[in-house]
C-alpha positions as a Python dict, from the first residue, in 0.01 Angstrom:
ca = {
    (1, 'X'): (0, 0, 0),
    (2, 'X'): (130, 305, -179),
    (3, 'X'): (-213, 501, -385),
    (4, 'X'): (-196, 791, -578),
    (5, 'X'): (-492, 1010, -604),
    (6, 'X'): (-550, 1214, -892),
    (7, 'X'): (-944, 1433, -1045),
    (8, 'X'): (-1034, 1628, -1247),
    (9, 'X'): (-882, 1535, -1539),
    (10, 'X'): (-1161, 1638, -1747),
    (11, 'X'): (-1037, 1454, -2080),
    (12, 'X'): (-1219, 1522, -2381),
    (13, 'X'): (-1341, 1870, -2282),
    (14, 'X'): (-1391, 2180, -2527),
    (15, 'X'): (-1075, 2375, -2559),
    (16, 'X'): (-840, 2158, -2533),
    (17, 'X'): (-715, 2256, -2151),
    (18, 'X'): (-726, 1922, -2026),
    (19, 'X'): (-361, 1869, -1990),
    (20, 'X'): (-310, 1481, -1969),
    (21, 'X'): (-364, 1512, -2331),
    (22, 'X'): (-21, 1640, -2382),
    (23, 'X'): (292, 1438, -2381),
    (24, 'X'): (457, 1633, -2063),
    (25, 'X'): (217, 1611, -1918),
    (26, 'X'): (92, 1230, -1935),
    (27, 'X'): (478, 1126, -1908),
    (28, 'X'): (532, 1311, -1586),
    (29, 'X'): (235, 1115, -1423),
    (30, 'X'): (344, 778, -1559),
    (31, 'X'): (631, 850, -1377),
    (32, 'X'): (492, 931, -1067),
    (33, 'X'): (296, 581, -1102),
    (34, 'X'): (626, 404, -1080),
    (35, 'X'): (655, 211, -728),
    (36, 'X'): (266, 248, -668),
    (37, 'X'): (31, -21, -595),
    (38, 'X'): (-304, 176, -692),
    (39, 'X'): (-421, 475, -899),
    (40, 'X'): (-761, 636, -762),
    (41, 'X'): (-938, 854, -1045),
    (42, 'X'): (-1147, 1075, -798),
    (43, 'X'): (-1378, 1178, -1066),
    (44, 'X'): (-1465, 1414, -1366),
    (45, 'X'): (-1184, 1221, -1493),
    (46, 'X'): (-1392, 1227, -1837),
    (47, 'X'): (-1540, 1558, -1931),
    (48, 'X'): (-1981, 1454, -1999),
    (49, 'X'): (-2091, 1775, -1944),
    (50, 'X'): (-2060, 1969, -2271),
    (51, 'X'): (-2292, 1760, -2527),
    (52, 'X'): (-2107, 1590, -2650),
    (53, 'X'): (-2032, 1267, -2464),
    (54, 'X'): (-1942, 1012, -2755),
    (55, 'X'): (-1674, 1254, -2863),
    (56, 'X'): (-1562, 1303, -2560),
    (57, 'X'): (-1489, 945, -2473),
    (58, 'X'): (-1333, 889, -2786),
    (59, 'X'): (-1069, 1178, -2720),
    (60, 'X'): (-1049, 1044, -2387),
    (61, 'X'): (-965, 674, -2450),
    (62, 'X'): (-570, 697, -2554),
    (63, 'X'): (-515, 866, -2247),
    (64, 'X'): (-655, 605, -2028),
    (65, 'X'): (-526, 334, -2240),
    (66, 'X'): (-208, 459, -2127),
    (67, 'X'): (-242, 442, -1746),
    (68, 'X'): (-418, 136, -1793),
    (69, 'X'): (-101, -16, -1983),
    (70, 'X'): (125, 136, -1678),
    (71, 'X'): (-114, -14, -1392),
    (72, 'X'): (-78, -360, -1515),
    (73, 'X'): (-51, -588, -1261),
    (74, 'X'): (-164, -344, -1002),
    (75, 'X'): (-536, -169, -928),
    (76, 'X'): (-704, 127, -1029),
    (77, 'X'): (-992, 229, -899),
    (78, 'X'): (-1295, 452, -1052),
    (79, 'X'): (-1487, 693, -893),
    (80, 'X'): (-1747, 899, -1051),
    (81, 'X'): (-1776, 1268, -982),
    (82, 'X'): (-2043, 1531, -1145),
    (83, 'X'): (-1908, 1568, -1472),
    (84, 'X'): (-1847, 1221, -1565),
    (85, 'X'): (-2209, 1106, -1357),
    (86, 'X'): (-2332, 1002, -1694),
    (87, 'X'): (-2120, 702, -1645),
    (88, 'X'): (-2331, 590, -1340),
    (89, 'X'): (-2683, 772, -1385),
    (90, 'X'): (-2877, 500, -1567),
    (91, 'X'): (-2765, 236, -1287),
    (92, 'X'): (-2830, 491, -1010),
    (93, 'X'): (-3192, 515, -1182),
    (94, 'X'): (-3232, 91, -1164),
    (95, 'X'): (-3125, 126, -797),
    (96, 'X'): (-3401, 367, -722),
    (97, 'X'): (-3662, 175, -877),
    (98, 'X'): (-3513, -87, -702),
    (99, 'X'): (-3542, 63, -395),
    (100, 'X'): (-3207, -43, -304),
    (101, 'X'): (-3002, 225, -26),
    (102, 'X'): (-2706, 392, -166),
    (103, 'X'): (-2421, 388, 37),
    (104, 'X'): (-2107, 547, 123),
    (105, 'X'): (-1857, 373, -66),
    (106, 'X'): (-2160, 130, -336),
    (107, 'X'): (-1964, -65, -579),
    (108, 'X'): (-2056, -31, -926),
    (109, 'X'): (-1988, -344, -1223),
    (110, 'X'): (-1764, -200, -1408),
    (111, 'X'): (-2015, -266, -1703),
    (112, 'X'): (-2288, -113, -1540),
    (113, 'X'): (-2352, 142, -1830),
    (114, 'X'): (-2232, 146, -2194),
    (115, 'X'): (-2002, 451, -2147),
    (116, 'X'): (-1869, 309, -1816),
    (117, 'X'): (-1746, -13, -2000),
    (118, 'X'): (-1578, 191, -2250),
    (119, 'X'): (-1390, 374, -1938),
    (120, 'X'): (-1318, 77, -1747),
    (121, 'X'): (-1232, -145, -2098),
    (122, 'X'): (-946, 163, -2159),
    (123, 'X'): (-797, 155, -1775),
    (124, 'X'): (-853, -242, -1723),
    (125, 'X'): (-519, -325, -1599),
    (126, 'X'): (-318, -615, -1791),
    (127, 'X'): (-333, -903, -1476),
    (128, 'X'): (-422, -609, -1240),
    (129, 'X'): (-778, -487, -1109),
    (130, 'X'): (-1008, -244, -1196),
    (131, 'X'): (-1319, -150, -911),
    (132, 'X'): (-1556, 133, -954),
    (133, 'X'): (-1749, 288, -651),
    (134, 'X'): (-1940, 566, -607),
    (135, 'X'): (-2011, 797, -407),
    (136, 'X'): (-1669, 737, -273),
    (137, 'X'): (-1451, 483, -141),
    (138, 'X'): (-1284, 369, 128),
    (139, 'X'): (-857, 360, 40),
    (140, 'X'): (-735, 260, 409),
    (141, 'X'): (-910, 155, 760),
    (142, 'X'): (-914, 576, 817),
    (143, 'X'): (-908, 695, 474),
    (144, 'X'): (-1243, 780, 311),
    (145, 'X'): (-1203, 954, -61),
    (146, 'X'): (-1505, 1119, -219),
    (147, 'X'): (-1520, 1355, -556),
    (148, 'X'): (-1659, 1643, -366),
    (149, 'X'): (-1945, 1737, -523),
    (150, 'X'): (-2250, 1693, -316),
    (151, 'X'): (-2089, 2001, -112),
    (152, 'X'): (-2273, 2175, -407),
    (153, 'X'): (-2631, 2124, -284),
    (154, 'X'): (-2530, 2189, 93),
    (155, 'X'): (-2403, 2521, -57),
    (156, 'X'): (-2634, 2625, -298),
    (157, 'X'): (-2967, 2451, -156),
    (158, 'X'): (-3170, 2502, 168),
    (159, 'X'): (-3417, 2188, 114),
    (160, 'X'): (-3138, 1983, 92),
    (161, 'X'): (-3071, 2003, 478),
    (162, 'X'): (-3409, 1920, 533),
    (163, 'X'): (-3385, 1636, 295),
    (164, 'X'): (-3103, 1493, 455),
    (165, 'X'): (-3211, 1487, 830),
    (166, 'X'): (-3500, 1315, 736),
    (167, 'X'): (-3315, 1067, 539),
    (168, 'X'): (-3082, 1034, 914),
    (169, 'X'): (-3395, 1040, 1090),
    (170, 'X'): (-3552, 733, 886),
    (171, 'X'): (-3620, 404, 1068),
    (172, 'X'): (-3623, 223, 721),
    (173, 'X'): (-3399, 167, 422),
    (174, 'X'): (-3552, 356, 157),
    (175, 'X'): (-3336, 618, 111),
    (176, 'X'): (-2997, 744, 247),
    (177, 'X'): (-2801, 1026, 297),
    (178, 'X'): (-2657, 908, -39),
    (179, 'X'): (-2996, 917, -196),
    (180, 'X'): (-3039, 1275, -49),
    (181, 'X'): (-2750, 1402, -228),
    (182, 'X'): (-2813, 1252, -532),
    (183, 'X'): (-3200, 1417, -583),
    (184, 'X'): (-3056, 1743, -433),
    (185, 'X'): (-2727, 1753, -693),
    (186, 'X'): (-2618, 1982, -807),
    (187, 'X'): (-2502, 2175, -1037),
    (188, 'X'): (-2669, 1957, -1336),
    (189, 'X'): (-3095, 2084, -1284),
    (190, 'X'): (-3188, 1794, -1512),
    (191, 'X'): (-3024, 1553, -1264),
    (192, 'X'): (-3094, 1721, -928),
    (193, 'X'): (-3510, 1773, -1002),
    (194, 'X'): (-3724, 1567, -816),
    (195, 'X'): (-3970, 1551, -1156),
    (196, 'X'): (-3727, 1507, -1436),
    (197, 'X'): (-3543, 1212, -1233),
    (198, 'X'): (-3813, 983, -1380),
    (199, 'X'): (-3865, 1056, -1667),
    (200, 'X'): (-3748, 857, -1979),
    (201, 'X'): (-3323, 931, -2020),
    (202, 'X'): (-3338, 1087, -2367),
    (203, 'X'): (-3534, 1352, -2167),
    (204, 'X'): (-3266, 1393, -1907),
    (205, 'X'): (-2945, 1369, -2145),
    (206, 'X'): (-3154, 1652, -2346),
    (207, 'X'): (-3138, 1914, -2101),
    (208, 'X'): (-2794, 1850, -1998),
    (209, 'X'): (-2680, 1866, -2330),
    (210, 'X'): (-2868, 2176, -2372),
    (211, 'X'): (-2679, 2261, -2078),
    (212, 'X'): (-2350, 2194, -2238),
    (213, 'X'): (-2436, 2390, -2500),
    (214, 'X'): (-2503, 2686, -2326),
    (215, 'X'): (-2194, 2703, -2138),
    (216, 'X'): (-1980, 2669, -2454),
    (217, 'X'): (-2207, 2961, -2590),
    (218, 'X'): (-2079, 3143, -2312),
    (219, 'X'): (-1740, 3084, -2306),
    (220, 'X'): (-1698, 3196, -2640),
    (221, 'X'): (-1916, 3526, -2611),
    (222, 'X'): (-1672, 3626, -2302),
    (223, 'X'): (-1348, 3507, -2534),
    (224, 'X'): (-1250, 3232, -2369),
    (225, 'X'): (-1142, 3015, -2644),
    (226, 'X'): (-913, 3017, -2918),
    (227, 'X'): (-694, 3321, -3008),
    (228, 'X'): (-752, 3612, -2787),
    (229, 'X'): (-715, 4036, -2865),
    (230, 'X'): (-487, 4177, -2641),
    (231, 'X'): (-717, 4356, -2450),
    (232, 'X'): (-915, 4008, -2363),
    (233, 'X'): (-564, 3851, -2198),
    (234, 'X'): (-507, 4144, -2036),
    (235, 'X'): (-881, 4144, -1886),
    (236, 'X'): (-814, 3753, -1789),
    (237, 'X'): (-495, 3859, -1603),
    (238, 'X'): (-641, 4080, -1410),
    (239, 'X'): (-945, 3832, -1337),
    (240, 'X'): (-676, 3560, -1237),
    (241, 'X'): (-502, 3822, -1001),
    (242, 'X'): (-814, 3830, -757),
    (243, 'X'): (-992, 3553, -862),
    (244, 'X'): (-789, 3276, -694),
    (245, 'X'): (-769, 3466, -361),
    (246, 'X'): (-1112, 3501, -343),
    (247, 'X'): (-1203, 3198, -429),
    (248, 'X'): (-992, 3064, -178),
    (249, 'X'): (-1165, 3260, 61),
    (250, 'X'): (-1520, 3127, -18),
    (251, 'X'): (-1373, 2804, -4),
    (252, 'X'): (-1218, 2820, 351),
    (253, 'X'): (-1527, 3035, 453),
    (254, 'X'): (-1817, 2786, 341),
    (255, 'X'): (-1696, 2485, 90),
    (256, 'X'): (-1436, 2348, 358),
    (257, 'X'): (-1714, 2325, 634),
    (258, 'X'): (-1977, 2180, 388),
    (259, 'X'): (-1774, 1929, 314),
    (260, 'X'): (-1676, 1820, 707),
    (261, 'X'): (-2071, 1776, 720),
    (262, 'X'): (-2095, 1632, 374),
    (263, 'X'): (-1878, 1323, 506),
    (264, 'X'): (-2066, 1351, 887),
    (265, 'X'): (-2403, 1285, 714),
    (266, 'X'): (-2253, 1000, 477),
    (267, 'X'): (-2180, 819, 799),
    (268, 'X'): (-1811, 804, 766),
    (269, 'X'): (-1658, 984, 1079),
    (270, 'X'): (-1598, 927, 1317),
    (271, 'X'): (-1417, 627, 1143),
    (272, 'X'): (-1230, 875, 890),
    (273, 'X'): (-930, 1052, 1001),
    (274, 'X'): (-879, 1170, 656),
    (275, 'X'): (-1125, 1281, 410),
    (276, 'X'): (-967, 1307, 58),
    (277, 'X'): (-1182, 1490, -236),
    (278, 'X'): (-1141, 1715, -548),
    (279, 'X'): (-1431, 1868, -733),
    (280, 'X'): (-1270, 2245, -648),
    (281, 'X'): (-967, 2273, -854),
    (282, 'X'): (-794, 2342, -559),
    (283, 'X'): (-473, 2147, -412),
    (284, 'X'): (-428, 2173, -73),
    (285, 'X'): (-352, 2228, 228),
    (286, 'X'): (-43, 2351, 105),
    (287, 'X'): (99, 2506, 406),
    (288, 'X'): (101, 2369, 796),
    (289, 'X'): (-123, 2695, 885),
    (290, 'X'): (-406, 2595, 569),
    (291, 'X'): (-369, 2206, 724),
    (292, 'X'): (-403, 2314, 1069),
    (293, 'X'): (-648, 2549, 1041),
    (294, 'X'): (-988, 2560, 801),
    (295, 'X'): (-899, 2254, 606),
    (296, 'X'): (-906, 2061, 1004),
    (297, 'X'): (-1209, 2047, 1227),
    (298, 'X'): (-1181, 1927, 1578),
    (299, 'X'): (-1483, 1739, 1554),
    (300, 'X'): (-1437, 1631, 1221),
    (301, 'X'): (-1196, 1486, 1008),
    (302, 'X'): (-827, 1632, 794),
    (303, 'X'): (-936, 1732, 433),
    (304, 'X'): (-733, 1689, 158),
    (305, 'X'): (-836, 1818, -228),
    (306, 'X'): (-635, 1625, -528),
    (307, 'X'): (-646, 1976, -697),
    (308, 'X'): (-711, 1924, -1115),
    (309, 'X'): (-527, 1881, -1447),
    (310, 'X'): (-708, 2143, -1620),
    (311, 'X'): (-518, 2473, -1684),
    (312, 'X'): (-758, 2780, -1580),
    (313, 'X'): (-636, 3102, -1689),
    (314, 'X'): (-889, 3284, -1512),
    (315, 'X'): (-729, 3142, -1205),
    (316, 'X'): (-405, 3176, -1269),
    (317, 'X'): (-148, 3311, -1501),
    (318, 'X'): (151, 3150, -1709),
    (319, 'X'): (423, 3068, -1513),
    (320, 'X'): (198, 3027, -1127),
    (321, 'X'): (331, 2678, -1108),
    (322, 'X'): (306, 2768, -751),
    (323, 'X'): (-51, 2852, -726),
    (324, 'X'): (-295, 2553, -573),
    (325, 'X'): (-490, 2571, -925),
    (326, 'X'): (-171, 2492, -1156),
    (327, 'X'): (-257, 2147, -1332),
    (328, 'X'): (-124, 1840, -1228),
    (329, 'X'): (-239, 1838, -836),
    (330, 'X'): (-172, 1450, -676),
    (331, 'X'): (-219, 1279, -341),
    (332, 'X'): (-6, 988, -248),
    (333, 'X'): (-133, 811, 44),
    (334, 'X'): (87, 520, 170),
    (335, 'X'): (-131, 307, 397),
    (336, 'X'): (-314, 500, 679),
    (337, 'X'): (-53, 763, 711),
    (338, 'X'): (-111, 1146, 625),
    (339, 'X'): (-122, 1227, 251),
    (340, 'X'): (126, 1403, 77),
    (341, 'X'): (48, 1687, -162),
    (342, 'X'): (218, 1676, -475),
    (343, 'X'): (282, 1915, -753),
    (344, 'X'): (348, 1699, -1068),
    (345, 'X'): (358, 1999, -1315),
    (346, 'X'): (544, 2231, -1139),
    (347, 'X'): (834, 2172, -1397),
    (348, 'X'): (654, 2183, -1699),
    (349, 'X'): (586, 2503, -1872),
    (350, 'X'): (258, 2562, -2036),
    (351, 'X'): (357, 2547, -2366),
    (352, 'X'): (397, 2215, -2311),
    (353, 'X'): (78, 2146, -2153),
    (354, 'X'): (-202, 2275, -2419),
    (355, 'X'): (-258, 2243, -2809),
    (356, 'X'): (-86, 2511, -3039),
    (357, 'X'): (-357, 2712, -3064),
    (358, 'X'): (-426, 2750, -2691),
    (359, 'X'): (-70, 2869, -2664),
    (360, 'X'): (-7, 3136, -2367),
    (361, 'X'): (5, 3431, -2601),
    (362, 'X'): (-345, 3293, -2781),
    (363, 'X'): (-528, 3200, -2497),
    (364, 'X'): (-829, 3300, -2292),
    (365, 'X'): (-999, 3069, -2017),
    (366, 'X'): (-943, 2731, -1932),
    (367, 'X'): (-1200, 2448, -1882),
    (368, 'X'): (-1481, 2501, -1656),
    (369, 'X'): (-1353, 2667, -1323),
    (370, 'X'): (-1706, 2769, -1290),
    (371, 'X'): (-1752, 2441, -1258),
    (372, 'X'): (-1495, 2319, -1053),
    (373, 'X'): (-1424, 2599, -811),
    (374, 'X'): (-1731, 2821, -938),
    (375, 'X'): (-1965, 2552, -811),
    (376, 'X'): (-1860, 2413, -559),
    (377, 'X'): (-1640, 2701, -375),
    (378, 'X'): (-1834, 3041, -512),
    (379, 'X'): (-2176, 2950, -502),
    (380, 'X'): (-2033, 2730, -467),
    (381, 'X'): (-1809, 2479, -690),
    (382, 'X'): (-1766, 2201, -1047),
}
């Protein structure tokens, strides 16, 4: 069983940096589909988080058409991450009510929610298969997958700790370390609080959209969309220079050992050899030093990160196709065996990969890095 493991695709999000979009970049990953048996979307492959979520779908929908069209007759399966958890929140919310345990690896009907269907509908395979799970999946007898982001709350939240031993400690089924996560998430507040969790969804949707709002607000107060003044590229190359390397830093200091516990309090080791996630932005390990150092524990499991295919200026600069944040990040897994890292992109230059007006010589920021490796590796990642 050959799998290829792509997230973060972020489709539909402001600014146009979410790459698939563009021919290159959607042709180069239909090619790498030839000869596999299943495509693994490890979440935020739709981009929910900005307000405007019907939009978003809709700009989202050729895309996935497409890779539905080249998975016929094979399987693709869905798993939610933060910024597409709008897909799965109202059926999390009749599971609670329900009292019924998250899991590890749940499977969600691929109707479950309106805006699911619609995602599912666009990727269903002609004669192929289509499975949706969340919080993550099992792809192999050792292989666990996972979209990363409940590292947030073990970086950015004390009570969560507490929260989860007790859910460990538990003799009954009520909640999980599943559950845990889920009333701890983070980044979205509206999500995460214990009080607004119940009350009616317009509520909820509100303040995330309020949310989505405010971010866009921001990015374009610091000039990070649409034509840029000289002196504003020249302040985002300078950002990119350090930003990267310290990020990278915060992530082998903290994110990389949150995320050997994340998967120790799911239950998954010490059955999982191999821990694959995205959520950071950041491909990897790239090197034999990264693999055999912070991104392995002894006690724990190998960790591999699907980086994104989202171009981030403030990460890295036209023409990096080196650097771990350069769109286009892939895992292919063939059976049980160690993943290989794969650079999809690396030919393509970045004309090629945004709109006209995001050109290199017009453009600021790319999409959400705060999000992706600003929550979840500075304070931690997206």
């Amino acid at each position: 069983m050959r799998t290829l493991v792509i997230s973060d695709l972020h489709l539909g999000g402001r600014g146009g940096r979410d790459v698939l979009r563009r021919p290159a970049a959607i042709e180069a990953l239909l090619a790498a589909l030839d000869g596999v048996d299943r495509l693994v979307l490890l979440g935020d492959v739709v981009e929910l988080l900005e307000g405007r979520t019907a939009g978003a779908i809709a700009d989202a929908l050729p895309t996935l058409r497409r890779l539905g069209e080249a998975m016929a007759g094979r399987e693709t399966v869905v798993v939610p991450g933060n910024h597409d958890h709008l897909l799965i929140r109202a059926w999390l919310r009749r599971r609670r009510a329900e009292e019924q345990p998250l899991g590890a690896a749940t499977r969600v009907p691929r109707d479950a929610t309106e805006q699911l269907a619609e995602v599912t509908e666009a990727l269903r395979p002609d004669g192929g298969r289509i499975r949706v799970h969340y919080p993550g999946t099992w792809l192999g007898t050792h292989v666990y997958a996972h979209h990363g982001h409940y590292l947030d709350a073990r970086l950015v939240s004390t009570p969560i700790a507490r929260l989860i031993q007790r859910a460990n400690q538990s003799e009954t089924d009520e909640i999980g370390p599943a559950d845990a996560y889920e009333l701890a998430r983070a980044p979205s507040v509206a999500a995460a609080s214990l009080v607004v969790r119940d009350l009616p969804d317009g509520f909820e949707e509100g303040v995330e959209r309020l949310g989505g709002l405010a971010r866009a607000f921001g990015k374009a107060v610091l000039g990070r969309d649409g034509v840029q003044s000289a002196s504003a590229q020249a302040r985002n190359e300078r950002i990119a220079a350090v930003g990267s390397v310290w990020l990278d830093r915060r992530l082998e200091r903290a994110g990389l050992a949150s995320m050997q516990r994340v998967v120790a309090d799911l239950g998954v080791l010490p059955r999982a050899r191999h821990v694959l996630f995205g959520h950071v932005h950041r491909l990897g390990p790239l090197t034999r030093e990264e693999a055999l150092g912070p991104w392995h524990d002894d006690d724990g499991a190998w960790l591999w990160n699907s980086g994104s295919w989202v171009y981030e200026p403030l990460l890295v600069k036209a023409g990096q196709t080196q650097s771990p944040y350069w769109p286009g990040g892939a895992l292919l897994l063939q059976d049980d065996r160690t993943p290989q890292v794969l650079r999809l992109l690396e030919d393509v230059p970045l004309e090629e990969l945004l709109p006209p007006a995001l050109e290199p010589d017009a453009v600021g920021e790319g999409e959400d890095a705060d999000e992706g490796v600003g929550d979840a590796a500075a304070d931690a990642s997206d």
